[in-house]
C-alpha positions, 0 to 999 in steps of 0.5 A: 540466447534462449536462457529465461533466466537471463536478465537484461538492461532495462531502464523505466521511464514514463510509464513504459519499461524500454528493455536492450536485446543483446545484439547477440539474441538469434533475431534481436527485431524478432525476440520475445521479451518477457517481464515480470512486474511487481509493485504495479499501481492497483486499481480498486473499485471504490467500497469499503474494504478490511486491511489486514497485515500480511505480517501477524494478521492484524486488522487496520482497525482505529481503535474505537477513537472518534477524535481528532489526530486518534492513533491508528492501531491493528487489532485482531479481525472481528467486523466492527466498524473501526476495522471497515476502511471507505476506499475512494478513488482519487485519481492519478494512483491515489486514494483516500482511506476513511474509517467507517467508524469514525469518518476520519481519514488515514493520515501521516500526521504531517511527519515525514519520519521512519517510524512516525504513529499513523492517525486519523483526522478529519478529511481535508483533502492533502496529500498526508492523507493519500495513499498509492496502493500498489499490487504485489501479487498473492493478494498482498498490496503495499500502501505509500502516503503521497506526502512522507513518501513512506509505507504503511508499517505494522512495526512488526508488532503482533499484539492487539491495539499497537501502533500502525506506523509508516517507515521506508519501503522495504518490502519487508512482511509489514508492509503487505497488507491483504485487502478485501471488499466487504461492502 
């Protein structure tokens, strides 16, 4: 059984992926198993950092809004501070986005529906406003809010100032967003 291209049972449980040798493998004490992985947790370093879609471009970018429950939008990268996101570590997988712009948290606006407009409200700590951010490779991450379970969605839109929404995991081009550390 020497065929990479072969996939075994494999089940993941705990943190840890228990993979089933064949009992047909020459040695099934002594086989190399190798496993390919995407979508691990990331781990980023606290800072401040741009998102842009993988799908169009676009930067997560609040739209120059200091007010309370602002939609998020995405706009075409350009350095300003509505586009500059403070990263902070939260613990067990999650972090908390605060735009620079307007000290304002990323938040699921308490919905927990496909579709639903993303918004920024003022830091309070719950679970609307946690994210996992998992790495998908090439530089593209996914980000899921802890409380809708739903992913951070570009809606495939492409023009500046449209709506940052949240929808089901699909692992579709707007749901990856690149991020970069720029302070």
């Amino acid at each position: 059984m020497n065929n990479p291209s072969v996939s075994l049972a494999h089940t993941v449980s705990g943190g840890q992926i228990n993979v089933s040798v064949p009992a047909t493998a020459p040695n099934a004490n002594d086989s190399v198993v190798c496993v390919e992985v995407s979508g691990m947790p990331a781990v980023l370093a606290g800072g401040v950092y741009r998102l842009v879609s993988a799908h169009n471009g676009k930067a997560l970018d609040n739209a120059n809004i200091t007010t309370e429950g602002g939609q998020v939008a995405q706009w075409t990268p350009n350095g300003g501070t509505p586009q500059q996101w403070t990263v902070t570590d939260l613990g067990h997988g999650y972090y908390k986005l605060v735009c620079v712009r307007s000290g304002k948290a990323l938040d699921d606006n308490g919905s927990t529906s496909d579709g639903a407009v993303l918004v920024q409200r003022t830091d309070g700590g719950g679970q609307g406003q946690q994210w996992a951010v998992a790495a998908l490779g090439g530089g593209a991450f996914r980000l899921t809010n802890r409380h809708s379970g739903k992913v951070l969605d570009n809606g495939y839109a492409s023009g500046d100032g449209s709506p940052v929404i949240q929808w089901s995991a699909n692992g579709g081009p707007a749901q990856n967003w690149n991020l970069t550390k720029i302070a």
